[in-house]
C-alpha positions as CSV (number, residue, x, y, z in Angstrom):
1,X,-54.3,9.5,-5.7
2,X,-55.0,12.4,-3.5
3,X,-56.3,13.3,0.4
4,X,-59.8,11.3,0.0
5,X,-57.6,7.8,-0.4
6,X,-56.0,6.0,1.9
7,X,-52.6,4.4,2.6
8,X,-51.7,1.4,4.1
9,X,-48.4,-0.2,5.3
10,X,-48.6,-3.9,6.3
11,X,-46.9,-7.0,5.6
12,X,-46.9,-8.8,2.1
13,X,-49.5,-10.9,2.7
14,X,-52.4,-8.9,4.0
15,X,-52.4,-6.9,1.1
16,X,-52.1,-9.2,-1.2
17,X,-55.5,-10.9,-0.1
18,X,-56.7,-7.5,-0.1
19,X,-55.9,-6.9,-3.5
20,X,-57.5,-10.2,-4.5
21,X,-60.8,-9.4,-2.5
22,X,-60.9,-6.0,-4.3
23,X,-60.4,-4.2,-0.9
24,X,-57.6,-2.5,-2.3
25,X,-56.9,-0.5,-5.3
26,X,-53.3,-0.9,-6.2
27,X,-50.6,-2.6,-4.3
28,X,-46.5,-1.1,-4.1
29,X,-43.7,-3.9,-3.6
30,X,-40.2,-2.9,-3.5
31,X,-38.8,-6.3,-3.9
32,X,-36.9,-8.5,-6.3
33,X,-39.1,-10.0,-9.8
34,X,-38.4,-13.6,-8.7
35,X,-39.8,-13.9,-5.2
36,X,-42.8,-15.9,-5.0
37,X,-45.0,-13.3,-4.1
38,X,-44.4,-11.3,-7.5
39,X,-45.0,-15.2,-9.6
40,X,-48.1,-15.5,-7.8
41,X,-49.7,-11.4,-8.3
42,X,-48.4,-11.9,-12.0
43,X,-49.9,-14.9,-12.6
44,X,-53.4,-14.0,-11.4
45,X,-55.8,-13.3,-13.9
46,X,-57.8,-10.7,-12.5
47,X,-54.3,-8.6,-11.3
48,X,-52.2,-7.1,-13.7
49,X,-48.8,-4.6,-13.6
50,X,-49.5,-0.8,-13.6
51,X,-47.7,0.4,-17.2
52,X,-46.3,3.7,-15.4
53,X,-46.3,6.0,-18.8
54,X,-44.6,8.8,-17.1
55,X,-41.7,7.1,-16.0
56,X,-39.6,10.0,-17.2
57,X,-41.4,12.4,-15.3
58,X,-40.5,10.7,-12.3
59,X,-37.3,10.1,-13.3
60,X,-36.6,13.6,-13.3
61,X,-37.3,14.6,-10.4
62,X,-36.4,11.4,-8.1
63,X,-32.4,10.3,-8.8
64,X,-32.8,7.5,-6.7
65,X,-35.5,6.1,-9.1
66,X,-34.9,4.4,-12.8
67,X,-37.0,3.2,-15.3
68,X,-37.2,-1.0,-16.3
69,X,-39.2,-2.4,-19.0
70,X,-40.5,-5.6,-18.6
71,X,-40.5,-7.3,-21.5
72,X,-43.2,-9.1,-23.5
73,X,-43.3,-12.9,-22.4
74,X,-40.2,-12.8,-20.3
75,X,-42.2,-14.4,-17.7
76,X,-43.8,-17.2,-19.2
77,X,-43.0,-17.2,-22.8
78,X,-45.6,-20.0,-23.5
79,X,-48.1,-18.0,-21.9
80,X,-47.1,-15.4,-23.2
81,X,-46.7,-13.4,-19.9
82,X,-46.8,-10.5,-19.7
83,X,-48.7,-9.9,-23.2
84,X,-47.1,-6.7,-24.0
85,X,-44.2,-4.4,-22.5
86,X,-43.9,-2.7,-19.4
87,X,-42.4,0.2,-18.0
88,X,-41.7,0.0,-14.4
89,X,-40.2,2.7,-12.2
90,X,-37.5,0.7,-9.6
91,X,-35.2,2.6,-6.2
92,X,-32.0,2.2,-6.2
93,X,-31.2,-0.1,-3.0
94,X,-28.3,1.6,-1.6
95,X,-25.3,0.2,0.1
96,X,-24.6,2.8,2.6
97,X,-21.6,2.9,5.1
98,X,-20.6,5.3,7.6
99,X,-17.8,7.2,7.0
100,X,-15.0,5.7,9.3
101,X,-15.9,2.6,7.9
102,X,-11.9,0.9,6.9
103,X,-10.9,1.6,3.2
104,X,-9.5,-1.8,3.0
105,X,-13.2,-3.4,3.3
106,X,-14.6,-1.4,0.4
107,X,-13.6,-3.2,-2.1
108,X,-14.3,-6.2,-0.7
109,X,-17.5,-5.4,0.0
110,X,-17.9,-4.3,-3.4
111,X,-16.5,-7.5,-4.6
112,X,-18.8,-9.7,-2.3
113,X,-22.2,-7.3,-4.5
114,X,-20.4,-8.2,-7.3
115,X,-20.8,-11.7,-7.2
116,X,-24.4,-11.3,-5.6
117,X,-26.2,-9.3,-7.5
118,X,-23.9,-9.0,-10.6
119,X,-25.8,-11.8,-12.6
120,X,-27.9,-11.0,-15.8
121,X,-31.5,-10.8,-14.7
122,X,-34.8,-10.2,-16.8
123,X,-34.1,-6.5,-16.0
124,X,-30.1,-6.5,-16.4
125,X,-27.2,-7.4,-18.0
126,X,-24.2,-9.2,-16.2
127,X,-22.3,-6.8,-14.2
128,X,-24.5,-4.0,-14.7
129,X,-24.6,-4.2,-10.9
130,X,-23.6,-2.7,-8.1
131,X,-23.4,0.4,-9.8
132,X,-22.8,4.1,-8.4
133,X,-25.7,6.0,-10.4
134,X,-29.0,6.4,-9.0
135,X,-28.0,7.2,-5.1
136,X,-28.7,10.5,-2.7
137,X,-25.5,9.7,-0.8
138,X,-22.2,11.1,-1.7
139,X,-20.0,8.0,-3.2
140,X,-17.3,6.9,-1.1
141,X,-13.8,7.6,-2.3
142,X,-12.5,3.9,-2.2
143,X,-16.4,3.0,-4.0
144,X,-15.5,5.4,-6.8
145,X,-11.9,4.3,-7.3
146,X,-12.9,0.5,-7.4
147,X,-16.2,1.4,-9.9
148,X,-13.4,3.2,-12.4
149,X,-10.4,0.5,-12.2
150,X,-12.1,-2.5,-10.5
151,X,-11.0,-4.2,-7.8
152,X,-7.2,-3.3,-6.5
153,X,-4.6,-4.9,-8.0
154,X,-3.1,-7.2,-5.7
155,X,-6.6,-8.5,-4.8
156,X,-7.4,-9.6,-7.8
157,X,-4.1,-12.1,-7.9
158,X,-4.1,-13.0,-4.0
159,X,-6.3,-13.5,-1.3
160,X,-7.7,-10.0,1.0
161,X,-5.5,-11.0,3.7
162,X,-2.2,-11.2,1.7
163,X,-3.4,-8.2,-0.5
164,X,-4.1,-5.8,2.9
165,X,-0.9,-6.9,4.6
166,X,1.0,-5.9,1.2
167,X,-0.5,-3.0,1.1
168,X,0.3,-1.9,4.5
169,X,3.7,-2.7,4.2
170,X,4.2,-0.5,0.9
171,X,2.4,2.5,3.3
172,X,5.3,1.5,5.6
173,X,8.1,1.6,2.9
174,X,7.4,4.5,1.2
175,X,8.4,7.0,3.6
176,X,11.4,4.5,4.6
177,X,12.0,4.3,1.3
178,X,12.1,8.5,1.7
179,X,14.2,8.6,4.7
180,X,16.9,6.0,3.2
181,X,17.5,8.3,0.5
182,X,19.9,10.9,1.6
183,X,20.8,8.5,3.7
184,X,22.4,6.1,1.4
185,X,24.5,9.5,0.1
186,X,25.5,10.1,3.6
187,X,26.3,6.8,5.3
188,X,29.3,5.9,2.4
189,X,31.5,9.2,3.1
190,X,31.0,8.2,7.0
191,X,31.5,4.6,6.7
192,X,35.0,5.5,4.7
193,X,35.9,8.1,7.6
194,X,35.1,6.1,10.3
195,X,37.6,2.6,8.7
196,X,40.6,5.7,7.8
197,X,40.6,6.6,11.3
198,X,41.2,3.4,12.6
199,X,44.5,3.8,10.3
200,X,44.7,8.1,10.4
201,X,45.1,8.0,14.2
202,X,48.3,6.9,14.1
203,X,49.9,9.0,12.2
204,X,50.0,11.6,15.2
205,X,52.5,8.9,17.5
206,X,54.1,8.5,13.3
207,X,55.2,12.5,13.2
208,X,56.1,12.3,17.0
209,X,58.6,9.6,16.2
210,X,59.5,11.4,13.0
211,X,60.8,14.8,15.0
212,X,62.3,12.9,17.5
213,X,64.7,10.9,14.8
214,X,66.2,14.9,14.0
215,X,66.7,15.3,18.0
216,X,68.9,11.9,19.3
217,X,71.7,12.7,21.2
218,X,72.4,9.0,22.1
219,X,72.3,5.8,22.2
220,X,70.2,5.3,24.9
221,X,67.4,7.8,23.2
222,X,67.7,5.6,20.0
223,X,67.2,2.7,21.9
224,X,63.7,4.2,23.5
225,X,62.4,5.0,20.4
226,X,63.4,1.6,18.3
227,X,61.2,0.4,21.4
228,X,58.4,2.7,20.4
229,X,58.3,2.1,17.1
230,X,58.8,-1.7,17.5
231,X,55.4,-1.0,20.0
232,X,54.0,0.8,17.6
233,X,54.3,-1.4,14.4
234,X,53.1,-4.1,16.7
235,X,49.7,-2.3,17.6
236,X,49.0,-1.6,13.6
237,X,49.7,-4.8,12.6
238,X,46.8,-5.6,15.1
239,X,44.3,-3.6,13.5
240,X,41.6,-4.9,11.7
241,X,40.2,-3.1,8.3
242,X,38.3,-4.3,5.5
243,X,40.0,-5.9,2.4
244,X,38.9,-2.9,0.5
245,X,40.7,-0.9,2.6
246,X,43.8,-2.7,3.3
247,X,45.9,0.0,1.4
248,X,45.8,2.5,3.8
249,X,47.1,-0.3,6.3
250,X,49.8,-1.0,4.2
251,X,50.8,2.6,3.4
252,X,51.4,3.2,7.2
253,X,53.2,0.3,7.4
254,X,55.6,1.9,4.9
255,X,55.5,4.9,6.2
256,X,56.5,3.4,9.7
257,X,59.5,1.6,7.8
258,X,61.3,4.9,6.5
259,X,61.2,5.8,10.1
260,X,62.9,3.0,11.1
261,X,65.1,3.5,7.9
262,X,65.6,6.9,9.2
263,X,65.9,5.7,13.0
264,X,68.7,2.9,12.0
265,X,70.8,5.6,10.0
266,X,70.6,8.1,12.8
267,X,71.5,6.0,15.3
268,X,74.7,4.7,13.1
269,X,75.4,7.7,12.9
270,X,75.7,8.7,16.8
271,X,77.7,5.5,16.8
272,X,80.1,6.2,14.3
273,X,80.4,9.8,16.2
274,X,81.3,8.3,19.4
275,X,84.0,6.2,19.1
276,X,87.6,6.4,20.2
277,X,90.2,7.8,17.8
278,X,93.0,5.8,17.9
279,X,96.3,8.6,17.1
């Protein structure tokens, strides 16, 4: 082929009655083996397939191209069609996607090829397709992952809706997950400081009390501060703590009962001081 031919573009069928009128030399289809145009050109006796003997060549220097061999009487095995091997040269059809295009379709757009075109054919095996050789494009991260380990795991067990919203709920949890870390070494030291000083706070009114025992005078101070503490041992009982954390409770209201102890031996003391002695 060089500048003295010409080249034609046209639809299938124009050609093809060209071809079988002899008003063209040689006819390109990119297009699969088992349409009903390629039955009928194979068929034809006076049309045969050009045996491309430098595949290789081609090959080389075109990575979107690959070389198929046709094989003897694949065709028609009673006719023996075609009578002897050939090498064809076939382009890679490529799936191409822009490059926002969602990471969660990928593989389910893989997976919908997959079933397509993944069947054996006269030229392939089962599953030898889609495949990521043969293409110009750079391969798309998700495309490569899903050509190495298939398609994610949690697709292959439940349906793409399921497996997506999973998915984006681990992206949620992980940095949660993160965050709850030092918080779960934090929040038990607060949570145990913040049920103590329901209890802790009274301890302030408890040393109060407990000075003022060493200071009575008389009976009518001991009587305000039996009402104080009876006040006060009124107001803890009233407090509400957790069962694990019922000892503190308790140990106040011990504490609180050796000042009373304190408070009743004081004031029988101040008692015993200020009665008459009889000569």
């Amino acid at each position: 082929i060089d500048s003295n031919n010409t080249t034609l573009t046209t639809q299938a069928a124009e050609p093809l009655n060209a071809l079988r009128k002899g008003d063209i030399d040689a006819l390109f289809l990119v297009t699969s083996p088992s349409t009903a145009l390629i039955q009928t050109l194979i068929q034809h006796p006076e049309i045969s397939l050009f045996n491309v003997q430098r595949a290789p060549a081609y090959l080389r220097r075109h990575s979107y191209l690959s070389s198929v061999t046709l094989a003897q009487g694949v065709i028609d095995p009673a006719r023996n069609t075609p009578p002897a091997p050939i090498t064809l040269l076939a382009p890679a059809a490529t799936l191409v996607v822009q490059p926002e295009f969602h990471p969660a379709l990928t593989a389910l757009l893989l997976q919908a090829a997959q079933q397509i075109h993944g069947k054996h054919g006269i030229f392939s095996d089962a599953d030898d397709f889609p495949a990521a050789a043969h293409t110009d494009y750079p391969l798309n991260s998700d495309a490569k992952r899903f050509y190495r380990a298939g398609p994610p795991f949690l697709q292959r067990y439940l349906p793409f809706w399921a497996a997506n919203l999973i998915d984006r709920l681990i992206v949620m949890l992980v940095p949660l997950v993160t965050l709850m870390i030092p918080l779960a070494k934090i929040l038990p030291p607060t949570y145990r400081w913040r049920v103590r000083s329901r209890i802790y706070r009274w301890y302030d009114q408890l040393r109060d009390l407990d000075f003022a025992v060493d200071t009575l005078n008389s009976d009518a101070d001991s009587a305000k501060l039996f009402d104080r503490l009876h006040l006060l041992e009124k107001e803890v009982m009233e407090v509400e703590v957790p069962k694990s954390y019922a000892d503190t409770q308790y140990n106040l209201r011990l504490h609180l009962r050796l000042i009373r102890d304190r408070l009743e031996r004081k004031s029988a003391i101040l008692k015993h001081q200020q009665q008459p002695t009889v000569p």
